[in-house]
N, CA, C and O atoms as a printed pandas DataFrame, in Angstrom:
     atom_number atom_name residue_name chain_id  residue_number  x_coord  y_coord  z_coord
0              1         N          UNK        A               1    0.840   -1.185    0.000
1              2        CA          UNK        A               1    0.000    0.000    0.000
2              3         C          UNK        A               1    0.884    1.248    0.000
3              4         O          UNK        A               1    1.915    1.373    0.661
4              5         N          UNK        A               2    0.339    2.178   -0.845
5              6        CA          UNK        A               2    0.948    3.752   -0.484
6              7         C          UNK        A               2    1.086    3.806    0.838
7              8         O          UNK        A               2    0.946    2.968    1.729
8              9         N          UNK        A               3    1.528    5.482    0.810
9             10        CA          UNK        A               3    2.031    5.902    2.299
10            11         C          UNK        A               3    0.918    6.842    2.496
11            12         O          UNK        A               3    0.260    6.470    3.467
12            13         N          UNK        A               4    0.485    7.820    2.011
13            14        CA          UNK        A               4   -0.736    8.396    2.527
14            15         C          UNK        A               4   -1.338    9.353    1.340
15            16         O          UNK        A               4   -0.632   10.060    0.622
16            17         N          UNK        A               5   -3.067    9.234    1.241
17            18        CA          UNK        A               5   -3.383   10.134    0.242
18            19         C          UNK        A               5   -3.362   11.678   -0.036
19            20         O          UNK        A               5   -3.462   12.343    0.995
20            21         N          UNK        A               6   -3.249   12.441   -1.271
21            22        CA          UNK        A               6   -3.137   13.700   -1.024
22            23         C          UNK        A               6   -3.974   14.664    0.151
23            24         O          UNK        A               6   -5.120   14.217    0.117
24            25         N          UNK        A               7   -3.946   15.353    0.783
25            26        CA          UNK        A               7   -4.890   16.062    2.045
26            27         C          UNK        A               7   -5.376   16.845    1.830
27            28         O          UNK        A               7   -5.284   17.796    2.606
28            29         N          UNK        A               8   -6.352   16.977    0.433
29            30        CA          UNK        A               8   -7.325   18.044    0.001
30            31         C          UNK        A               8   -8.070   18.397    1.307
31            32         O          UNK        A               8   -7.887   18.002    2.458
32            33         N          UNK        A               9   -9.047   19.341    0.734
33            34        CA          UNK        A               9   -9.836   19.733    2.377
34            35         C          UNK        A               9  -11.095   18.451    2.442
35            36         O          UNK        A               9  -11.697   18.176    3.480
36            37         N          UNK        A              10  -11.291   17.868    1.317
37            38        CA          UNK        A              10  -12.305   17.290    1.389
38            39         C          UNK        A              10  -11.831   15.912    2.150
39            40         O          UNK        A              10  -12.505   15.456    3.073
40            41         N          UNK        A              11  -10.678   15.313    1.718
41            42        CA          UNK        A              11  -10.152   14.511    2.490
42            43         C          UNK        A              11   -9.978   14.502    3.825
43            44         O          UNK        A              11  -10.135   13.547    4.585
44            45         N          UNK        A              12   -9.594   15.777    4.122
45            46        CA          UNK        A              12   -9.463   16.113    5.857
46            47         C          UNK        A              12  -10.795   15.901    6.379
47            48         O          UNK        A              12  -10.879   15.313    7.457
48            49         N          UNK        A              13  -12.200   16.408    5.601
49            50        CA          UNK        A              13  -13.389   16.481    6.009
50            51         C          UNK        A              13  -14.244   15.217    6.427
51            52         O          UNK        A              13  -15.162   15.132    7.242
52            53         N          UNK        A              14  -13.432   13.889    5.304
53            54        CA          UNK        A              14  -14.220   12.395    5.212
54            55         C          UNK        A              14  -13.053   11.585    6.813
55            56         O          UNK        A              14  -13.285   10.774    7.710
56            57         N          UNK        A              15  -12.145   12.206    6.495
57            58        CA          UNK        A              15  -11.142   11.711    8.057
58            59         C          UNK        A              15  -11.924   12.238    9.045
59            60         O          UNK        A              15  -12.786   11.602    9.651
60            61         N          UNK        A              16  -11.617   13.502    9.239
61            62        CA          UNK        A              16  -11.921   14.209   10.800
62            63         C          UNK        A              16  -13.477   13.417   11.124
63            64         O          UNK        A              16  -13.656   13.026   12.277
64            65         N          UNK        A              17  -14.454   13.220   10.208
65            66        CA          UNK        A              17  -15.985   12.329   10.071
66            67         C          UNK        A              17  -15.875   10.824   10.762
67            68         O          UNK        A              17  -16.611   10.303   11.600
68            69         N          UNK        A              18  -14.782   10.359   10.157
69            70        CA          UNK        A              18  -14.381    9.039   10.517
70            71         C          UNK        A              18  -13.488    8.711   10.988
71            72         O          UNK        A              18  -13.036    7.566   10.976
72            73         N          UNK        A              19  -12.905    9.945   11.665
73            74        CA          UNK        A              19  -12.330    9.588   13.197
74            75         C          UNK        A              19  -12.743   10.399   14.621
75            76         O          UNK        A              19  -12.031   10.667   15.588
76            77         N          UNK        A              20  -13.972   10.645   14.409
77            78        CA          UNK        A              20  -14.692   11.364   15.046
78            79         C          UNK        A              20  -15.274   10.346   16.144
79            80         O          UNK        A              20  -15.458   10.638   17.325
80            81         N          UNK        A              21  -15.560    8.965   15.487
81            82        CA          UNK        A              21  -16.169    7.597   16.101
82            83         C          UNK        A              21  -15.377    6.644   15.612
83            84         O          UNK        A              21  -16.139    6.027   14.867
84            85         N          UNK        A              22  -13.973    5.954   15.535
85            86        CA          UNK        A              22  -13.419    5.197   15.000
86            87         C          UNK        A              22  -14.047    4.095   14.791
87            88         O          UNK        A              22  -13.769    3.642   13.681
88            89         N          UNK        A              23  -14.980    3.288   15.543
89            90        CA          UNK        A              23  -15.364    2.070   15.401
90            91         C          UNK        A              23  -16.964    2.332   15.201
91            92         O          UNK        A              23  -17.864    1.499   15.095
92            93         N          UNK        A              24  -17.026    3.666   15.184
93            94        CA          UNK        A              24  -18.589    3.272   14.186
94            95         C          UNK        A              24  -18.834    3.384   12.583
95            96         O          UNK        A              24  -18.593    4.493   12.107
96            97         N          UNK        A              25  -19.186    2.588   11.883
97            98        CA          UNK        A              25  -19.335    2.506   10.618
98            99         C          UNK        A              25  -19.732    3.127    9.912
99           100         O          UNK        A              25  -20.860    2.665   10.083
100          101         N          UNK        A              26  -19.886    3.863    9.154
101          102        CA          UNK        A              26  -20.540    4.983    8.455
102          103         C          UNK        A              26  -20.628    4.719    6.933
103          104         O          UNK        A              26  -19.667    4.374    6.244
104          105         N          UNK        A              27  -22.235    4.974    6.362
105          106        CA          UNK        A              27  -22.379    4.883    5.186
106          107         C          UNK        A              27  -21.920    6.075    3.698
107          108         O          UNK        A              27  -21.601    7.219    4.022
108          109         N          UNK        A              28  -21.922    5.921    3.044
109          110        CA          UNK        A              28  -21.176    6.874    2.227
110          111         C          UNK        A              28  -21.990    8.279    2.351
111          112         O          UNK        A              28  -21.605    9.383    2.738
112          113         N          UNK        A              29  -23.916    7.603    1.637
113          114        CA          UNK        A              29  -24.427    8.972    2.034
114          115         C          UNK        A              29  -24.776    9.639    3.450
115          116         O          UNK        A              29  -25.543   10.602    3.470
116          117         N          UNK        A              30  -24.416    9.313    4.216
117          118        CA          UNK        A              30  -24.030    9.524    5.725
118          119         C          UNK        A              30  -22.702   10.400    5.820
119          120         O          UNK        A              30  -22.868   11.243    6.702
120          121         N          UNK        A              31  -21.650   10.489    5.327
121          122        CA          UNK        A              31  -20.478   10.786    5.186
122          123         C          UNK        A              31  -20.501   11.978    4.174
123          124         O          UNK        A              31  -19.709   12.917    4.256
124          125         N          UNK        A              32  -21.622   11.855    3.062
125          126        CA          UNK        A              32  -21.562   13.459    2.401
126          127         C          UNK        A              32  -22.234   13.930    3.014
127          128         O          UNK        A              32  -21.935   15.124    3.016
128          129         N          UNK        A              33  -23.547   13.649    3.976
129          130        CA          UNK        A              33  -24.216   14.747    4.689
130          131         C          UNK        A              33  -23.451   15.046    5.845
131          132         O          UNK        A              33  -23.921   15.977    6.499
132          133         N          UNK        A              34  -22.340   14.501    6.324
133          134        CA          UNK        A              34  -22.052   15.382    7.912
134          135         C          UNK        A              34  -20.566   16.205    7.116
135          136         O          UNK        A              34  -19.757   16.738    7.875
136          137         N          UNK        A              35  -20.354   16.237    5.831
137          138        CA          UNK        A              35  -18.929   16.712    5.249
138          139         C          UNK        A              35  -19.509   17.705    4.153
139          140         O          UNK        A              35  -18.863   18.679    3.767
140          141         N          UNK        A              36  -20.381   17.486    3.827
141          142        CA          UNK        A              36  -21.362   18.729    3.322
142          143         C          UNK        A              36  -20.655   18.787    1.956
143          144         O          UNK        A              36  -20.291   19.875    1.510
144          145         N          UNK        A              37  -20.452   17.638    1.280
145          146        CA          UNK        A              37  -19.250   17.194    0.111
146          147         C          UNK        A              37  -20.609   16.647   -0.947
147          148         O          UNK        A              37  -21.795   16.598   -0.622
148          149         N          UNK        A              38  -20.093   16.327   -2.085
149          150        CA          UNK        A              38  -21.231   15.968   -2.945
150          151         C          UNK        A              38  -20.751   14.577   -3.058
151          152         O          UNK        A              38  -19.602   14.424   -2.644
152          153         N          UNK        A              39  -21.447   13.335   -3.597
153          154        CA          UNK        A              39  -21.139   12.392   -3.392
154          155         C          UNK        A              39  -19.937   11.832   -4.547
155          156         O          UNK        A              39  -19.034   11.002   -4.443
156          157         N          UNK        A              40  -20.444   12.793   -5.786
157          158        CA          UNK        A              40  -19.086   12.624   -6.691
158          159         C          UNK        A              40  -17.317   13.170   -6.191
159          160         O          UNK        A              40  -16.292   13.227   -6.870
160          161         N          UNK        A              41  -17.560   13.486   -4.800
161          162        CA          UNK        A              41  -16.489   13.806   -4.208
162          163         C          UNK        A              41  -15.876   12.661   -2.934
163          164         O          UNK        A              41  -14.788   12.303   -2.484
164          165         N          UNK        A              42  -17.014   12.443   -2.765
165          166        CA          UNK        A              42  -16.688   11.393   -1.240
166          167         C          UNK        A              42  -16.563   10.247   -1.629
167          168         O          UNK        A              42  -16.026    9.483   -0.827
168          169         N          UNK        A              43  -16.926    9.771   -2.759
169          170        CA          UNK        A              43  -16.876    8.435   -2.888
170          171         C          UNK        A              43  -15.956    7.878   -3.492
171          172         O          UNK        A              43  -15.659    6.764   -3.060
172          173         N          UNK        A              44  -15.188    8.391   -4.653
173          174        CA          UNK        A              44  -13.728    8.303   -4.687
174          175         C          UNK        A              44  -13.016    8.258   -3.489
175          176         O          UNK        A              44  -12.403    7.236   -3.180
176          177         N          UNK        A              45  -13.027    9.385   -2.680
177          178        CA          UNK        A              45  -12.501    9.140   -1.503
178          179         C          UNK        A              45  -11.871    8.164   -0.728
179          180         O          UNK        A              45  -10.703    7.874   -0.472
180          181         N          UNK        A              46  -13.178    7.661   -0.371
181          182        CA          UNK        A              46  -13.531    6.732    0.175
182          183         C          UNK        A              46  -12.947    5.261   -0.740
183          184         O          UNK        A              46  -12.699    4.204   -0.160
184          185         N          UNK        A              47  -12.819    5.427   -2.043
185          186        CA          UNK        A              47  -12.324    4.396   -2.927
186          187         C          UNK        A              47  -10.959    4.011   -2.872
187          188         O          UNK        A              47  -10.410    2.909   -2.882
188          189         N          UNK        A              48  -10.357    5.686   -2.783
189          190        CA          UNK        A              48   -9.162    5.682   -2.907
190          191         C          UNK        A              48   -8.750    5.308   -1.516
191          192         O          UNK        A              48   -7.680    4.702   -1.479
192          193         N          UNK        A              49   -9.431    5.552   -0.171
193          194        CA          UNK        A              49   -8.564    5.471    1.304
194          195         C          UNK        A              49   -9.015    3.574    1.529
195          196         O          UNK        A              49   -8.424    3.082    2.490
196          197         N          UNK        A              50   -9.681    2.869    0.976
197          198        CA          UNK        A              50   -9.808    1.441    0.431
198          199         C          UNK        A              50   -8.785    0.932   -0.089
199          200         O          UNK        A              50   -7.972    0.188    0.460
200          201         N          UNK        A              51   -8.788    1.453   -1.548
201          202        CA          UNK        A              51   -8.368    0.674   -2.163
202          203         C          UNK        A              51   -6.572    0.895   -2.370
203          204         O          UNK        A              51   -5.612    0.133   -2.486
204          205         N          UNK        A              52   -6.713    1.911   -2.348
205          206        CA          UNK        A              52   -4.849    2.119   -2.631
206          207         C          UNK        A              52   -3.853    2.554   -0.824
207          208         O          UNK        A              52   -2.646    2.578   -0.582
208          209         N          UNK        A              53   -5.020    2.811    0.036
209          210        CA          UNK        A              53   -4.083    2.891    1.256
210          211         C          UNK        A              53   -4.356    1.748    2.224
211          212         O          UNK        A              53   -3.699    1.617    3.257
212          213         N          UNK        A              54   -5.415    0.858    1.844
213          214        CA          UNK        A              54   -6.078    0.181    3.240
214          215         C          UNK        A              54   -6.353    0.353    4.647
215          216         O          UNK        A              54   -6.327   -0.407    5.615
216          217         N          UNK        A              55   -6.673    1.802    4.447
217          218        CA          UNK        A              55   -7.063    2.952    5.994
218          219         C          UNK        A              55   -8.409    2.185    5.954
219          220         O          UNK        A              55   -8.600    1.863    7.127
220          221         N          UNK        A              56   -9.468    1.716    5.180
221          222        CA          UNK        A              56  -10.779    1.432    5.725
222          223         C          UNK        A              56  -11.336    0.162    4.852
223          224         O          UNK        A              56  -10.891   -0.290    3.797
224          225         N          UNK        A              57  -12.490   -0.280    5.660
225          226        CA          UNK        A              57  -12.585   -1.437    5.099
226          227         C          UNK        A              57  -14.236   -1.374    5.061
227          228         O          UNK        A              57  -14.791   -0.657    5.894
228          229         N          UNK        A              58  -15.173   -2.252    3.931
229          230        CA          UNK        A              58  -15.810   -1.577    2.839
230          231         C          UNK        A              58  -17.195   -2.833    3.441
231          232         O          UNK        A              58  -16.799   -3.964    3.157
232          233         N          UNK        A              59  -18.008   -2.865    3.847
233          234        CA          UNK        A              59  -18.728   -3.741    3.805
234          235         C          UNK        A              59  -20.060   -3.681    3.663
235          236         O          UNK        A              59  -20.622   -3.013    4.530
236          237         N          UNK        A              60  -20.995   -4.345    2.542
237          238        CA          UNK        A              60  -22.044   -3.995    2.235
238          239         C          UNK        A              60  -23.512   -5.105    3.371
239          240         O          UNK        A              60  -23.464   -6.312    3.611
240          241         N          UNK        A              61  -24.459   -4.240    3.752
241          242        CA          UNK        A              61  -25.454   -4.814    4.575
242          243         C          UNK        A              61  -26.023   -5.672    4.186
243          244         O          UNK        A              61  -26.015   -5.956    2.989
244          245         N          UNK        A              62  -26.797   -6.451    5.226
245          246        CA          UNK        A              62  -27.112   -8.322    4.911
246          247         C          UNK        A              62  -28.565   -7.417    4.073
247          248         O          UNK        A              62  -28.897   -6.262    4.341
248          249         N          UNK        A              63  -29.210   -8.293    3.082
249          250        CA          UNK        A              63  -30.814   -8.212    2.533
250          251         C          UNK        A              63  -31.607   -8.157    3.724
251          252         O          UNK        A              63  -32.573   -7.402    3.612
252          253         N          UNK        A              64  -31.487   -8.745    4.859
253          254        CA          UNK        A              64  -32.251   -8.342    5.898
254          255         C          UNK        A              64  -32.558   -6.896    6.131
255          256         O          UNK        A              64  -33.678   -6.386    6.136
256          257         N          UNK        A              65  -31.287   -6.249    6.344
257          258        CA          UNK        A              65  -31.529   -5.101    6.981
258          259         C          UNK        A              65  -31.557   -4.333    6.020
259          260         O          UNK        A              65  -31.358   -3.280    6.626
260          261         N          UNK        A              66  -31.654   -4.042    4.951
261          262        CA          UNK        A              66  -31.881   -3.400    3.601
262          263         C          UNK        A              66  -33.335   -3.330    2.931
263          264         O          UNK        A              66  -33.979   -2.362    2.527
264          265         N          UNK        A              67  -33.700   -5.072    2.963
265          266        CA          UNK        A              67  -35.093   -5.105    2.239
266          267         C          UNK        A              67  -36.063   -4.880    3.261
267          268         O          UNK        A              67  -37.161   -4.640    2.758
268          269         N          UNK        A              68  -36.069   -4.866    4.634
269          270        CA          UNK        A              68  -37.112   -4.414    5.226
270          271         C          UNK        A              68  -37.314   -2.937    5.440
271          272         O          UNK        A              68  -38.217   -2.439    6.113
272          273         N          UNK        A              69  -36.475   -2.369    4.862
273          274        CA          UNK        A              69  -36.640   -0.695    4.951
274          275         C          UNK        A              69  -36.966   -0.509    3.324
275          276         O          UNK        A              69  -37.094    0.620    2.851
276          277         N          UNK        A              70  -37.087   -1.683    2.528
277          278        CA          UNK        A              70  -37.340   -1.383    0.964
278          279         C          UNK        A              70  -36.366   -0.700    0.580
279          280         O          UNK        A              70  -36.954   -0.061   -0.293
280          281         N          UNK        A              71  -34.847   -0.161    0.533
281          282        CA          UNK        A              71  -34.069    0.697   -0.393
282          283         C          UNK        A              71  -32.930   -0.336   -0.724
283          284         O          UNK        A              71  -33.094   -1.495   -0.344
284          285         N          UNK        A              72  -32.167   -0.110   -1.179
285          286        CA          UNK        A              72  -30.840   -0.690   -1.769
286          287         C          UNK        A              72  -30.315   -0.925   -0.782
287          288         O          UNK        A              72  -30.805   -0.418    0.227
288          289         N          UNK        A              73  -28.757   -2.032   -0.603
289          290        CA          UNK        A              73  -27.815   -2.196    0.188
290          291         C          UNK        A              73  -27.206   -0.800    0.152
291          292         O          UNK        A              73  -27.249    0.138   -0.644
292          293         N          UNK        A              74  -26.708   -0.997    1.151
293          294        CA          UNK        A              74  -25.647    0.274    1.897
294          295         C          UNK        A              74  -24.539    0.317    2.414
295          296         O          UNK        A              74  -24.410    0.164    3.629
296          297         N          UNK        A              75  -23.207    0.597    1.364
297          298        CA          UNK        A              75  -21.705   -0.028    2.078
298          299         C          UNK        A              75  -21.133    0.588    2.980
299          300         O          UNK        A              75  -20.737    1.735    2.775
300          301         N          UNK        A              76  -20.940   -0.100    4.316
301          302        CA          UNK        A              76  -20.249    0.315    5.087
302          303         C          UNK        A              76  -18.954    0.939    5.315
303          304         O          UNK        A              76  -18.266    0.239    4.572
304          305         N          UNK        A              77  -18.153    1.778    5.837
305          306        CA          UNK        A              77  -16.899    2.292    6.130
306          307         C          UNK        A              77  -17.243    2.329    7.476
307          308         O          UNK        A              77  -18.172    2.689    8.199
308          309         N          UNK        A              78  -15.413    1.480    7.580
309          310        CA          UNK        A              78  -14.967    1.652    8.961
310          311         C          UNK        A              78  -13.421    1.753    8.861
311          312         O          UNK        A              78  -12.745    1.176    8.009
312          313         N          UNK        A              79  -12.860    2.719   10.033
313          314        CA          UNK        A              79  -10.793    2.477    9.592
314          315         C          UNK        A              79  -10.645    1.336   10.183
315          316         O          UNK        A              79  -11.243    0.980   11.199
316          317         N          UNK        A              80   -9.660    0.576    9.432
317          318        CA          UNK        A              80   -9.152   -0.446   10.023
318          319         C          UNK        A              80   -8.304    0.373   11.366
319          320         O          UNK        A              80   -8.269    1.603   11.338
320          321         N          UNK        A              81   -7.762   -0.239   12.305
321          322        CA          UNK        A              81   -6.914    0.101   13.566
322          323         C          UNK        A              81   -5.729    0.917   12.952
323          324         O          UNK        A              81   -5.513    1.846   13.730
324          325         N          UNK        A              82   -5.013    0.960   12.068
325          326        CA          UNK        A              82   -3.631    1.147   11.355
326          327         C          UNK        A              82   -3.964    2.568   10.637
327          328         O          UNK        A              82   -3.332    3.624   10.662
328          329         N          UNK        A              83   -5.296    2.189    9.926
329          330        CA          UNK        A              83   -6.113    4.048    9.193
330          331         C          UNK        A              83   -6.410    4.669    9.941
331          332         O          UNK        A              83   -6.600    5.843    9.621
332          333         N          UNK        A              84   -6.581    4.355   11.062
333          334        CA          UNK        A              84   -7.013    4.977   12.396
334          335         C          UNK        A              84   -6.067    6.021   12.481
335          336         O          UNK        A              84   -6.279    7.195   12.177
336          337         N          UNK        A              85   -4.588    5.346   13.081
337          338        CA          UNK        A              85   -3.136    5.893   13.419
338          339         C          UNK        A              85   -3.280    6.287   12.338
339          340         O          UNK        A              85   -4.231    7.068   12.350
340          341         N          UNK        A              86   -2.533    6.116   10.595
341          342        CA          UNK        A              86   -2.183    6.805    9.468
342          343         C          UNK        A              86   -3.164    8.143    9.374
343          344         O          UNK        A              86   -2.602    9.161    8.969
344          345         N          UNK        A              87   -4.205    8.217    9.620
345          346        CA          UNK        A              87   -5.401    9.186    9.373
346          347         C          UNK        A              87   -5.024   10.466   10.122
347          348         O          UNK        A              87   -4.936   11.599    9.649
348          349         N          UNK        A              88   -4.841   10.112   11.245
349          350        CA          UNK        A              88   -4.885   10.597   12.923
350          351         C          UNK        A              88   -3.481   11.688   12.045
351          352         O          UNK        A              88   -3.607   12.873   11.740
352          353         N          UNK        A              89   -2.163   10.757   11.804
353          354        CA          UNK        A              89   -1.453   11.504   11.521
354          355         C          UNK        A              89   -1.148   12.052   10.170
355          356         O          UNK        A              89   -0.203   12.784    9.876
356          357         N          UNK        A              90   -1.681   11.791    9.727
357          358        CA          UNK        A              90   -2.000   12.448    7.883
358          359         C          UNK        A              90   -2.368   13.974    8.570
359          360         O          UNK        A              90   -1.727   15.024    8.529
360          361         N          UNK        A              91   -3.397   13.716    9.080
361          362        CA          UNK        A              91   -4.361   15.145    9.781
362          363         C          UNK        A              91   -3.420   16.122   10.672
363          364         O          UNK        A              91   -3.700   17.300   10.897
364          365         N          UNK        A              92   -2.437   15.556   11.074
365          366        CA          UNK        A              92   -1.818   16.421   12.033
366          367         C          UNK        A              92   -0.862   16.900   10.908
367          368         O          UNK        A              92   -0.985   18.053   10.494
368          369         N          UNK        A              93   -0.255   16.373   10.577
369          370        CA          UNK        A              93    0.947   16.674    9.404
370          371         C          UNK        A              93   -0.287   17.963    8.056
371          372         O          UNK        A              93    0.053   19.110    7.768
372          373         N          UNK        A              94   -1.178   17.497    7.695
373          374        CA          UNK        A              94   -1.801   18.389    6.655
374          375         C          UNK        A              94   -2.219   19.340    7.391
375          376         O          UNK        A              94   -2.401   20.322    6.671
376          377         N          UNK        A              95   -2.554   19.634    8.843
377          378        CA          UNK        A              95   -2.992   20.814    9.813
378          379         C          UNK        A              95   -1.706   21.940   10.249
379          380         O          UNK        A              95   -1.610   23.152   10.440
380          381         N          UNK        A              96   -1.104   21.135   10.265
381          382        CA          UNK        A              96    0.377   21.657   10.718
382          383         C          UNK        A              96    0.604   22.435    9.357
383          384         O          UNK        A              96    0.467   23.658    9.320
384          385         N          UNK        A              97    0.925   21.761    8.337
385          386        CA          UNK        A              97    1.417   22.429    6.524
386          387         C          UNK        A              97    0.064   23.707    6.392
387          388         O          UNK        A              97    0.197   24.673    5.641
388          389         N          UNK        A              98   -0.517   23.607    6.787
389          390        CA          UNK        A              98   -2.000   24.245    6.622
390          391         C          UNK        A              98   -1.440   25.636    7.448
391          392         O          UNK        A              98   -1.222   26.687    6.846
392          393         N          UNK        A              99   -1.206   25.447    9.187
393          394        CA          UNK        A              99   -0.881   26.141    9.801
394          395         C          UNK        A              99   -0.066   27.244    9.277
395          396         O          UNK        A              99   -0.438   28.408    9.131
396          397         N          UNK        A             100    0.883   26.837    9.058
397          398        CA          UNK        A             100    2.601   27.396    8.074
398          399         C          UNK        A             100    2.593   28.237    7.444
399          400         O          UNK        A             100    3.394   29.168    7.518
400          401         N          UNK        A             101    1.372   28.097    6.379
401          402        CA          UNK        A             101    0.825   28.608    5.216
402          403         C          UNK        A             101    0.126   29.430    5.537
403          404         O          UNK        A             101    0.266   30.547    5.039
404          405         N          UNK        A             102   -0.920   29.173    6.521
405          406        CA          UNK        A             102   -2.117   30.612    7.170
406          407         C          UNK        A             102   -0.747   31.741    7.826
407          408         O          UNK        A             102   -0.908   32.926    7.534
408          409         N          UNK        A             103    0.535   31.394    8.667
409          410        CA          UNK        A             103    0.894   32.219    9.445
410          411         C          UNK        A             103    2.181   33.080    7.943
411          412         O          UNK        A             103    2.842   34.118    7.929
412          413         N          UNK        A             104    1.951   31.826    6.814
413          414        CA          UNK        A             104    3.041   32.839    6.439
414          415         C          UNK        A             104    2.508   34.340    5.417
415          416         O          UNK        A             104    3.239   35.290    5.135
416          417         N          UNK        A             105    1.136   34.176    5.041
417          418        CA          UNK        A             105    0.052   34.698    4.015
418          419         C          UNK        A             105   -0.091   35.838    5.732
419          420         O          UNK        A             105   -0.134   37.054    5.542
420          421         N          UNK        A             106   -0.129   35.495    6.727
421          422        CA          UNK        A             106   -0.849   36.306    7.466
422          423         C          UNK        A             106    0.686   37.444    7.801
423          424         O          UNK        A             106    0.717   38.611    8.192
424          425         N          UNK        A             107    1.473   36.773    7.552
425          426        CA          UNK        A             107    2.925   38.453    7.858
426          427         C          UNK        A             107    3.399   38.409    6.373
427          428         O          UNK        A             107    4.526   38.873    6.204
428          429         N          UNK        A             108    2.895   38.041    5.499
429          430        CA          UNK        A             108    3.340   39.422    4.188
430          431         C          UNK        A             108    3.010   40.028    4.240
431          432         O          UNK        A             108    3.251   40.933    3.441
């Protein structure tokens, strides 16, 4: 696996979401409504922190709990323990570069 994905703001937005509750699962459209992101944004995301970093792991709901509410399955996200840590510090490292940048724009 890579070492960590680029730290757009939207990325910081689907992290800080899902490490807000590490071990609760969160559905995608769950994840554009608390990141206020459109879903053609989060769901790559979410593809990319899957599939090319293995920060989270992807699991779709049994027909039980799907067909008795009548809508489609709904794939889960959760960080694995390791996306947890990598996330945690992706966020500190892109907050920090973030920081740098606000203090150096703020004394020109």
């Amino acid at each position: 696996m890579a070492g960590s994905p680029r730290m757009t703001l939207s990325t910081m937005l689907v992290l800080h979401v899902l490490l807000s509750d590490p071990a609760k699962r969160r559905y995608g459209l769950e994840l554009c409504e608390k990141t206020r992101q459109h879903p053609g944004t989060v769901y790559p995301i979410l593809a990319r922190l899957e599939r090319e970093f293995g920060w989270l792991e992807r699991h779709e709901e049994s027909p039980a709990e799907h067909l008795a509410e009548g809508r489609r399955a709904r794939h889960y996200y959760l960080l694995t323990d390791e996306g947890a840590v990598r996330a945690r510090a992706a966020l500190d490292r892109a907050e920090r570069s973030r920081a740098v940048v606000d203090f150096r724009t703020a004394t020109s």
